[in-house]
TIVO-2410 file (N, C-alpha, C; in nm, 3 decimals):
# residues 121
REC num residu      c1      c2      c3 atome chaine
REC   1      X   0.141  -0.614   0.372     N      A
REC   1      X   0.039  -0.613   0.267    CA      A
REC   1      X  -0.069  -0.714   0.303     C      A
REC   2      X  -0.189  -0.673   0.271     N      A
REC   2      X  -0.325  -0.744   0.296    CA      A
REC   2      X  -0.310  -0.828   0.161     C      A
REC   3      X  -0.362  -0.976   0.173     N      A
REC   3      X  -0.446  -0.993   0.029    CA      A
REC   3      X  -0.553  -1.050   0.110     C      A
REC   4      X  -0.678  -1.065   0.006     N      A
REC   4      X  -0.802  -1.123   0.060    CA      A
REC   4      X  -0.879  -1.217  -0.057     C      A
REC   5      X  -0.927  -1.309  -0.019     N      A
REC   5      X  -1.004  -1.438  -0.086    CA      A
REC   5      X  -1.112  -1.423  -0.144     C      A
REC   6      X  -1.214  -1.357  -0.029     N      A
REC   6      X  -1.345  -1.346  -0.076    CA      A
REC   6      X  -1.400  -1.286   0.051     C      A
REC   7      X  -1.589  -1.215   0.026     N      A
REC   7      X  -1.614  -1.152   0.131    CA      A
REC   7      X  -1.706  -1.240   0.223     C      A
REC   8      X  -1.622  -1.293   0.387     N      A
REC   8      X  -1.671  -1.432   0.433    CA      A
REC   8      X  -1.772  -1.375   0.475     C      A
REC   9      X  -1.858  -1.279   0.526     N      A
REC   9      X  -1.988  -1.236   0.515    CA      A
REC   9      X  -2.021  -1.143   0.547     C      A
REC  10      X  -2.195  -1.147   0.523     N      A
REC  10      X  -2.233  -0.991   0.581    CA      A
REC  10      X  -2.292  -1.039   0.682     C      A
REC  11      X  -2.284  -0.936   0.765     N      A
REC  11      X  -2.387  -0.995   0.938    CA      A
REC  11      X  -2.489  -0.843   0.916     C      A
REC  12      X  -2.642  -0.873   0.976     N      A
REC  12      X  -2.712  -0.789   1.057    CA      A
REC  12      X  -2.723  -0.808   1.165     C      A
REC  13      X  -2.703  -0.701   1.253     N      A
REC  13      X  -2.722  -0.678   1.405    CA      A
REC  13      X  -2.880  -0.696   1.449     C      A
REC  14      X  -2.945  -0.758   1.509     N      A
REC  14      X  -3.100  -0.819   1.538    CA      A
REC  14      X  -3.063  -0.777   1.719     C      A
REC  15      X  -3.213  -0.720   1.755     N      A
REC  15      X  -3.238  -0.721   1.881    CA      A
REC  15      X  -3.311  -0.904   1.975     C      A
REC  16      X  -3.316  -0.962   1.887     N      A
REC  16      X  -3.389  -1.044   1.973    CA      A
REC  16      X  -3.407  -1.200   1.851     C      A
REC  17      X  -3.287  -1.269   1.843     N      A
REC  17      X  -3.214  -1.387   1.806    CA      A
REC  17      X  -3.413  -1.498   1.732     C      A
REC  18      X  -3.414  -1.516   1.843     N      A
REC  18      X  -3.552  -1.617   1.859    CA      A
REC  18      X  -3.662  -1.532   1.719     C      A
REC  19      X  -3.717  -1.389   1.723     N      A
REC  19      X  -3.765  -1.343   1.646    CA      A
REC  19      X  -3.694  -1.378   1.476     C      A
REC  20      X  -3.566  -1.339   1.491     N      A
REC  20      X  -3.472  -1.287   1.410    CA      A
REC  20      X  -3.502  -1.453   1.322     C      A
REC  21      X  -3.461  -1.529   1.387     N      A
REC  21      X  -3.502  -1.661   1.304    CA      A
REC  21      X  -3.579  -1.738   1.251     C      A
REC  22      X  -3.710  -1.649   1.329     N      A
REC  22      X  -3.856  -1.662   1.253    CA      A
REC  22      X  -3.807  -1.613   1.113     C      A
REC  23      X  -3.787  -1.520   1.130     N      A
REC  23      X  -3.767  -1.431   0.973    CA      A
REC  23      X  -3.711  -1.500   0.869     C      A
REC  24      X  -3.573  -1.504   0.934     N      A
REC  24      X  -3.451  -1.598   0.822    CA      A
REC  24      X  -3.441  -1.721   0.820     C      A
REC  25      X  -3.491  -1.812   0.904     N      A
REC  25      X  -3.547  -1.940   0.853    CA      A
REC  25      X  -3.683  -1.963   0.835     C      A
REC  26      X  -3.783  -1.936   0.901     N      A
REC  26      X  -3.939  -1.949   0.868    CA      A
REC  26      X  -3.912  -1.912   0.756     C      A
REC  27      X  -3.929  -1.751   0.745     N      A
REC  27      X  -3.965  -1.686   0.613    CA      A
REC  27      X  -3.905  -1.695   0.506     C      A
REC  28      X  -3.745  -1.652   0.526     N      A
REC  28      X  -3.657  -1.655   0.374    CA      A
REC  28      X  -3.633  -1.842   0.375     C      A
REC  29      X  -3.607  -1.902   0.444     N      A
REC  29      X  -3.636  -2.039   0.457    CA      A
REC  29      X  -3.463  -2.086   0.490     C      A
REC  30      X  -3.408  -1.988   0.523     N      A
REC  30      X  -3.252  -2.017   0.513    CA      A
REC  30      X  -3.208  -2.118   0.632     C      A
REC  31      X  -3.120  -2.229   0.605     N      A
REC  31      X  -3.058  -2.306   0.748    CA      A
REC  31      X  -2.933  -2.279   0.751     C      A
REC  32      X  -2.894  -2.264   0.901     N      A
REC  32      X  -2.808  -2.238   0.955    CA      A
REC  32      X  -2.694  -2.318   0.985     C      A
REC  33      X  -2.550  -2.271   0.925     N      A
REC  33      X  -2.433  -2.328   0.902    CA      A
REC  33      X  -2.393  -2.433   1.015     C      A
REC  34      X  -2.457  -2.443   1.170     N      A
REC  34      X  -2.397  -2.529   1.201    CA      A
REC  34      X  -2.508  -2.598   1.301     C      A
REC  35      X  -2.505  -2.667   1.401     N      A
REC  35      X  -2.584  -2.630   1.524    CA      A
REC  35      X  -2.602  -2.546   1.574     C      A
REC  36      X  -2.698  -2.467   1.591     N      A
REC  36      X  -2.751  -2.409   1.696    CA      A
REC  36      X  -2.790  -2.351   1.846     C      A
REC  37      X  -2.726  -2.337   1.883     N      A
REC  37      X  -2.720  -2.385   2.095    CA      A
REC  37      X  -2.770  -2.253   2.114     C      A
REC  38      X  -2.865  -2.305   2.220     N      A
REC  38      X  -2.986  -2.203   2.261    CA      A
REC  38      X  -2.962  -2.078   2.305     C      A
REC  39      X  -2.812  -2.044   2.381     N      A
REC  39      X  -2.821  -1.951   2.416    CA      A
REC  39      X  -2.725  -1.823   2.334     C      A
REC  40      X  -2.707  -1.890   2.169     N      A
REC  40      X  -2.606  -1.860   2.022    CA      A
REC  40      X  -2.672  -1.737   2.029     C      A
REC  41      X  -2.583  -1.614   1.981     N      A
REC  41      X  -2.588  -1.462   1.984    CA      A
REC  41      X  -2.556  -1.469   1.842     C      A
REC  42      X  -2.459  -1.576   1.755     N      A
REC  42      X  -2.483  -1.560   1.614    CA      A
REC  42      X  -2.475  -1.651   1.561     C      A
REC  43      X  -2.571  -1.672   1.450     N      A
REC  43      X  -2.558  -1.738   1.353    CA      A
REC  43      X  -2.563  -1.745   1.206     C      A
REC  44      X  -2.540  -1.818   1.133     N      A
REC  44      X  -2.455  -1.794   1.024    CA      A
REC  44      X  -2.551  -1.857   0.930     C      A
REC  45      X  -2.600  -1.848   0.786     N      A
REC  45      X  -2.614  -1.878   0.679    CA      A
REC  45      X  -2.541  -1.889   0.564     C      A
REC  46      X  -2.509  -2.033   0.558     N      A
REC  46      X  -2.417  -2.056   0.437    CA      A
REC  46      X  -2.531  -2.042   0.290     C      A
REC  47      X  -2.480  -1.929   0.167     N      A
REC  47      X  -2.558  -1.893   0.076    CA      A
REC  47      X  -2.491  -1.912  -0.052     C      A
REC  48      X  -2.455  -2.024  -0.112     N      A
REC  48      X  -2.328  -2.063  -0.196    CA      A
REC  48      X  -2.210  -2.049  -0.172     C      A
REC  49      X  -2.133  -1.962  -0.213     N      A
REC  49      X  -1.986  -1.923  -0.133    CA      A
REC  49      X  -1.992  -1.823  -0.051     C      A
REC  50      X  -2.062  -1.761   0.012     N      A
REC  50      X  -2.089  -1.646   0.063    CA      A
REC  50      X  -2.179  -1.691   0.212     C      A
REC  51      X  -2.162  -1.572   0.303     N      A
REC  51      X  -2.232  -1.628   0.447    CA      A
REC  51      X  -2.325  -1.478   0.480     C      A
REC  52      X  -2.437  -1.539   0.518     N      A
REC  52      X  -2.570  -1.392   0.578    CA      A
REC  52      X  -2.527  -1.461   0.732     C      A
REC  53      X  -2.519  -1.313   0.777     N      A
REC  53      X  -2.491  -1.398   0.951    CA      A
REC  53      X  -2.556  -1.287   1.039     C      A
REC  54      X  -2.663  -1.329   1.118     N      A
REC  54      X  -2.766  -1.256   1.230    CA      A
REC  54      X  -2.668  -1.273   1.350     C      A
REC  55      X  -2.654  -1.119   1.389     N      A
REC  55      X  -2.599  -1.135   1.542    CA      A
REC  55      X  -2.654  -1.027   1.639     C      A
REC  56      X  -2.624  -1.096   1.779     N      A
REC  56      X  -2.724  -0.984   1.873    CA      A
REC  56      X  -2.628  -0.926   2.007     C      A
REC  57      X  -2.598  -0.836   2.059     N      A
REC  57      X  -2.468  -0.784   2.092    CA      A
REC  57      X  -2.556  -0.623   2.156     C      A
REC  58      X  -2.533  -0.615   2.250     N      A
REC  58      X  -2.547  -0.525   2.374    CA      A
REC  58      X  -2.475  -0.383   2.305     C      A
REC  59      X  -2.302  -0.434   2.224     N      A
REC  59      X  -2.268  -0.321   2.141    CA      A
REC  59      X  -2.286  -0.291   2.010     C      A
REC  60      X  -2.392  -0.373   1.928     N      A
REC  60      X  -2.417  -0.405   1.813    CA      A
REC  60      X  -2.512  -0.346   1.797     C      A
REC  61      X  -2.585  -0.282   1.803     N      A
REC  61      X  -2.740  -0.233   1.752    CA      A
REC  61      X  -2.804  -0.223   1.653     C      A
REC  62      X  -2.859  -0.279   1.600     N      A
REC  62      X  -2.917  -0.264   1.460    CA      A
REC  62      X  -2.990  -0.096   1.447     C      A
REC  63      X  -2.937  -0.047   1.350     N      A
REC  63      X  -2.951   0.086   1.264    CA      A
REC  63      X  -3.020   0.068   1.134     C      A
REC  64      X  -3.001   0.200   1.103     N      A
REC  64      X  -3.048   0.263   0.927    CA      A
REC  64      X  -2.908   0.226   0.863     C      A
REC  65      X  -2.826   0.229   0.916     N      A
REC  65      X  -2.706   0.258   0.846    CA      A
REC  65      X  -2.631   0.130   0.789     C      A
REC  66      X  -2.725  -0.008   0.770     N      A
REC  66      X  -2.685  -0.075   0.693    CA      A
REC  66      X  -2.573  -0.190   0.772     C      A
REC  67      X  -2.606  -0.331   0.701     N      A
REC  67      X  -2.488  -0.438   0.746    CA      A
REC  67      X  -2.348  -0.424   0.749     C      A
REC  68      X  -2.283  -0.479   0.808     N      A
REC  68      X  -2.140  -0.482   0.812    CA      A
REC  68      X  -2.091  -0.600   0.738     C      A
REC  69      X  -2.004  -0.555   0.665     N      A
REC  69      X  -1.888  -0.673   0.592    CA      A
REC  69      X  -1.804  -0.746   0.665     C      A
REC  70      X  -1.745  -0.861   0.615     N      A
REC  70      X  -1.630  -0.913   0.700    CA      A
REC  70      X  -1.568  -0.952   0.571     C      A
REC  71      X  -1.451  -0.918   0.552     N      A
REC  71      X  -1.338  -0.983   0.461    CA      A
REC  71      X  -1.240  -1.088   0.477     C      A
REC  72      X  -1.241  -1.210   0.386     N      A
REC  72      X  -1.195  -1.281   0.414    CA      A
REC  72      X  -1.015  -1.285   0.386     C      A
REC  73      X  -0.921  -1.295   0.523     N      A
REC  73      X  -0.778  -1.266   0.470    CA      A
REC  73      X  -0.724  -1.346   0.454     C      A
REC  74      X  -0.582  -1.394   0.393     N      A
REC  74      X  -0.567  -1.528   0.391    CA      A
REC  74      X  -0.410  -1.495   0.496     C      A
REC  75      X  -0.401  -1.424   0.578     N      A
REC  75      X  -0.277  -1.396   0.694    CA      A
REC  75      X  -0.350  -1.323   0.770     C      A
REC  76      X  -0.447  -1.339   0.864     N      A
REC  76      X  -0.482  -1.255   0.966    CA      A
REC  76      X  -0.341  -1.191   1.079     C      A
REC  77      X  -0.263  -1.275   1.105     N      A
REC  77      X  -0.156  -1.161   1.178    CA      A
REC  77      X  -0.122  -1.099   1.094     C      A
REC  78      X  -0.081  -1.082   0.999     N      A
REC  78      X  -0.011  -0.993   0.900    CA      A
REC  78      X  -0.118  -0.873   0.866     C      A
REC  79      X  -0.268  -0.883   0.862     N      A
REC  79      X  -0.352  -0.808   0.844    CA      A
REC  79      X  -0.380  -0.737   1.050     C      A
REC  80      X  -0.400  -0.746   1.092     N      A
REC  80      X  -0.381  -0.696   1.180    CA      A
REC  80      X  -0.253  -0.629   1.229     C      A
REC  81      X  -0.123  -0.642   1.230     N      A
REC  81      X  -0.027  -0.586   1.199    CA      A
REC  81      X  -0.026  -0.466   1.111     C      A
REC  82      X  -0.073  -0.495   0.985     N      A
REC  82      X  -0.108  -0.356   0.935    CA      A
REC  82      X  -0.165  -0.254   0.928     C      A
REC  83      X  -0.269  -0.284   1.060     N      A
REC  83      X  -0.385  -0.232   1.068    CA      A
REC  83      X  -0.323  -0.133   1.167     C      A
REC  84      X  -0.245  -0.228   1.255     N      A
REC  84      X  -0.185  -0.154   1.373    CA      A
REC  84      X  -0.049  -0.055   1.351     C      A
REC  85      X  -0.001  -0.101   1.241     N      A
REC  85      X   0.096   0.024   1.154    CA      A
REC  85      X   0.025   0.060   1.160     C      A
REC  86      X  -0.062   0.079   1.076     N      A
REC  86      X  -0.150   0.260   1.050    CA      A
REC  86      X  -0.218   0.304   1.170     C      A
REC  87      X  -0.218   0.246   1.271     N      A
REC  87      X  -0.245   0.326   1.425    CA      A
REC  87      X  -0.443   0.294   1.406     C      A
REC  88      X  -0.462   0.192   1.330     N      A
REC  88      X  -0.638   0.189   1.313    CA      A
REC  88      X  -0.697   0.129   1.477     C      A
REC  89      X  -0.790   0.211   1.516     N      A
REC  89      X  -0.841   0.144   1.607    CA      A
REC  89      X  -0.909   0.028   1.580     C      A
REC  90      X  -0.904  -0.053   1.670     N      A
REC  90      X  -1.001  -0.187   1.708    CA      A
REC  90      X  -1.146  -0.170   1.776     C      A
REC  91      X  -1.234  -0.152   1.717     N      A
REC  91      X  -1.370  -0.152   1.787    CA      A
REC  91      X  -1.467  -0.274   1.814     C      A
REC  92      X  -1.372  -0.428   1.759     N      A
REC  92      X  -1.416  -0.540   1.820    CA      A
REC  92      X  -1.279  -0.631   1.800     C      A
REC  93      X  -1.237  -0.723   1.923     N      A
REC  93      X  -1.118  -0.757   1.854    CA      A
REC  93      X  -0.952  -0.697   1.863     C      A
REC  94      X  -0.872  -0.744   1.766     N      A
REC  94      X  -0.862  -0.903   1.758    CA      A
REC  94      X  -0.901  -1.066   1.854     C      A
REC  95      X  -0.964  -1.101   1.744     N      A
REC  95      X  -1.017  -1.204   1.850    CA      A
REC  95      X  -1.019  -1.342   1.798     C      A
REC  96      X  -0.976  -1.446   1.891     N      A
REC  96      X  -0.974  -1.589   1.877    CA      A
REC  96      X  -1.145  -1.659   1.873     C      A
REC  97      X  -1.220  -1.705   1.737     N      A
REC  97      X  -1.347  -1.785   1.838    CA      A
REC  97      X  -1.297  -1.913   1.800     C      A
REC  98      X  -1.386  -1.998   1.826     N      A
REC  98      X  -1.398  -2.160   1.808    CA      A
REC  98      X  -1.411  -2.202   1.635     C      A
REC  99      X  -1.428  -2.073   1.553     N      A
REC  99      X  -1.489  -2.113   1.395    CA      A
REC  99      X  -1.356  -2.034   1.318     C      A
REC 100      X  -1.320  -1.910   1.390     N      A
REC 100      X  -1.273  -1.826   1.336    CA      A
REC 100      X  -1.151  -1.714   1.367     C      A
REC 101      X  -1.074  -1.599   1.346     N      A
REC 101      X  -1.034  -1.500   1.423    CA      A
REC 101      X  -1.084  -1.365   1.333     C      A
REC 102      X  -1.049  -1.295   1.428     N      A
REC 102      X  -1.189  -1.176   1.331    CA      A
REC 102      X  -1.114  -1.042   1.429     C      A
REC 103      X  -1.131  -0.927   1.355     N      A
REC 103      X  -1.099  -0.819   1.402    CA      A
REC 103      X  -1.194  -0.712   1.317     C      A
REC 104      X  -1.258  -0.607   1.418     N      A
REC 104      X  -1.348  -0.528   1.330    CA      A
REC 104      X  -1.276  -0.375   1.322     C      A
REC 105      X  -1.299  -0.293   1.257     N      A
REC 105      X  -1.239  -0.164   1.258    CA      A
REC 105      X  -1.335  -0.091   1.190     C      A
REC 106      X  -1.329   0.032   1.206     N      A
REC 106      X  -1.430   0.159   1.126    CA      A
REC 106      X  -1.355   0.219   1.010     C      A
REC 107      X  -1.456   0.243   0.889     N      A
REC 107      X  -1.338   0.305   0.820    CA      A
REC 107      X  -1.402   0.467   0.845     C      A
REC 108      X  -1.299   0.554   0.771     N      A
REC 108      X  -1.338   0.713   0.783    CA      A
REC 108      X  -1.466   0.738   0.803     C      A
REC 109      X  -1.563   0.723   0.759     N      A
REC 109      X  -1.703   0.739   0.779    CA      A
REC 109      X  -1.750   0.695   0.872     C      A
REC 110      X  -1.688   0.563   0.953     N      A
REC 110      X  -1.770   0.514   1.081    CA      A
REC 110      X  -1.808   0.399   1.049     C      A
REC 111      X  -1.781   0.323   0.909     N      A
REC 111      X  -1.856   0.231   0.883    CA      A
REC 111      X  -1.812   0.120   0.992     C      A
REC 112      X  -1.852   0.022   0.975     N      A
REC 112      X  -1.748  -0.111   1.032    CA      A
REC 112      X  -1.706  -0.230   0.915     C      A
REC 113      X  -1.557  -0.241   0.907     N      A
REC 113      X  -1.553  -0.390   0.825    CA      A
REC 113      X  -1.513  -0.453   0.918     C      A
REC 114      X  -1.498  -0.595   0.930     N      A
REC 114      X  -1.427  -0.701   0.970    CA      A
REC 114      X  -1.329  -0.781   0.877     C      A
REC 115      X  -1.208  -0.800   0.940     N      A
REC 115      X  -1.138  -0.875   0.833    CA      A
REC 115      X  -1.110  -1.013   0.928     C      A
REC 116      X  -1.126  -1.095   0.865     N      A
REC 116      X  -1.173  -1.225   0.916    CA      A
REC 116      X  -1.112  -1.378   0.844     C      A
REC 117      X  -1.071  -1.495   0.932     N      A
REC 117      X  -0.994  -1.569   0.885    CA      A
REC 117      X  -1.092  -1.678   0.972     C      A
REC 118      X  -1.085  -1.753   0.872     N      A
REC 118      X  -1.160  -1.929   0.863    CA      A
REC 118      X  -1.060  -1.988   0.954     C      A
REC 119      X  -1.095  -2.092   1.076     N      A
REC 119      X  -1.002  -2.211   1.092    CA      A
REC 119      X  -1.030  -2.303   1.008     C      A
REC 120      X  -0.934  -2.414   0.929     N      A
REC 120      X  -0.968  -2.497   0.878    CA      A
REC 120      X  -1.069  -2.570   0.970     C      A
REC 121      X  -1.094  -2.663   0.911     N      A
REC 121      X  -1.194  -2.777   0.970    CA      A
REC 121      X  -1.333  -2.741   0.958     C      A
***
């Protein structure tokens, strides 16, 4: 069984990072959850309890078809495990980063969620 906390964010897929942050920090005026390092493919906006996160990805393409979710789990093996009972493919993932572990999947329609777990700290 899944349970989940809250939804740790939505990401848009951006062709070109440097532009992308004109937008969401120039314009919407938003700062970014951590440092920055020049050659970062994503980054994150902390927006009260909730995160807007720009990412740029060779398999990511930004579409019509709208942002992707990430759900926050509070047992990522146990949620991946179940994922893998039901035979769900992995179309990013499971994966270890430095902030987080994250696994993405499509649902029937093609959408993408991510279900996604915080490291402390």
């Amino acid at each position: 069984m899944i349970t989940y906390q809250e939804i740790a964010f939505t990401a848009y897929p951006v062709t070109d990072i440097a532009r992308a942050r004109k937008f969401y920090e120039g314009i919407l005026g938003l700062k970014p959850n951590a440092p920055v390092k020049p050659d970062a493919k994503f980054i994150e906006y902390n927006i009260g309890s909730g995160c807007l996160a720009i990412g740029s990805s060779p398999n990511w393409p930004p579409s019509n078809d709208g942002p992707s979710s990430a759900l926050e789990v509070t047992d990522f093996d146990a949620a991946v495990a179940t994922l893998r009972q039901h035979k769900v493919e992995f179309v990013i993932g499971p994966m270890d980063t430095p902030m987080c572990f994250m696994a993405t999947v499509r649902d029937p329609d093609g959408n993408r969620l991510t279900l996604h777990h915080r490291k402390s700290g």
